[in-house]
N, C-alpha and C positions, 0 to 999 in steps of 0.2 A: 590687793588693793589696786584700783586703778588712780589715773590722774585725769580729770578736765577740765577742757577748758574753756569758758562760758564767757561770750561777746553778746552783749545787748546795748539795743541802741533805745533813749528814751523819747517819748515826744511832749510836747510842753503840758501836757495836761496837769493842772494844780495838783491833784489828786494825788500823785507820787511824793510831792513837794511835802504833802500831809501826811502821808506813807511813809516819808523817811526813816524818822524816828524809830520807829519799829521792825521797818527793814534792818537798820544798822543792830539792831538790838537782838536779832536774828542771826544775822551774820555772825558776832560777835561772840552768840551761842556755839554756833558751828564751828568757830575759830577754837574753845575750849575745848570742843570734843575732838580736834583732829581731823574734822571732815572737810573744812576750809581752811587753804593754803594762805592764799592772800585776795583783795580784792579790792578795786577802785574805780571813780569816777575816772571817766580822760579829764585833762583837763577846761574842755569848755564844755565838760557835763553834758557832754550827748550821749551818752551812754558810760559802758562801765566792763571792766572785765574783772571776771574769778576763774581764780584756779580752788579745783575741789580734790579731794582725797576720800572717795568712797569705793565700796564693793563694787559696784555697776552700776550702770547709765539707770535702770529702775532706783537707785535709790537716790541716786540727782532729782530723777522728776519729780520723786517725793517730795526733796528737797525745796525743790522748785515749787511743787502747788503750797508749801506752808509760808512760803516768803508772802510779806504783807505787800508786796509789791505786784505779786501777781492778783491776790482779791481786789486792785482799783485797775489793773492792766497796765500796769505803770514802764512795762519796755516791751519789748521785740526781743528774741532771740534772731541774730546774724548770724554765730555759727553755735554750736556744741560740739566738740571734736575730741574724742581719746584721746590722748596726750603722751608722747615717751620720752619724756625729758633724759639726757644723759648727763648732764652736770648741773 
C-alpha cells in the first residue's frame, strides 16, 4: 500500500457548495474501506487536503474521477505526492 497526499484548492463556483453533500458521503465511504486516512477543508475553505491509503496513484485517479466533486469541477489539484510518513 502506498500513502497520498492530495491538496486541492477550490474556486467559488456554487456547484461544489451543491456537491458537497455527496462529496462528504464519498469520502466517508473511503474512510470505511481503509482507502482514506483523513481529510479536511482549511480553514477559510479554499480548498482542502486528504491523505489516502491505496495500491497506486492509478487507483487514486480512480478515486478521484468518482468523487462528486470532480463531475461539477469543484477544485484544482496543487499537488498529489507519494507520501512516507515515518511516525
Amino acid at each position: 500500500m502506498a500513502r497520498f497526499v492530495l491538496q486541492m484548492a477550490f474556486d467559488g463556483d456554487p456547484r461544489r457548495l451543491e456537491a458537497r453533500p455527496a462529496h462528504r458521503e464519498h469520502l466517508r465511504r473511503l474512510k470505511e474501506q481503509g482507502r482514506l486516512v483523513t481529510a479536511g477543508p482549511w480553514a477559510d475553505d479554499s480548498g482542502a487536503l486528504h491523505v489516502y491509503e491505496v495500491a497506486d496513484e492509478a487507483e487514486l485517479r480512480e478515486i478521484l474521477r468518482e468523487d462528486p466533486y470532480t463531475a461539477v469541477n469543484g477544485y484544482e489539484i496543487v499537488s498529489l505526492r507519494e507520501w512516507t510518513p515515518i511516525m
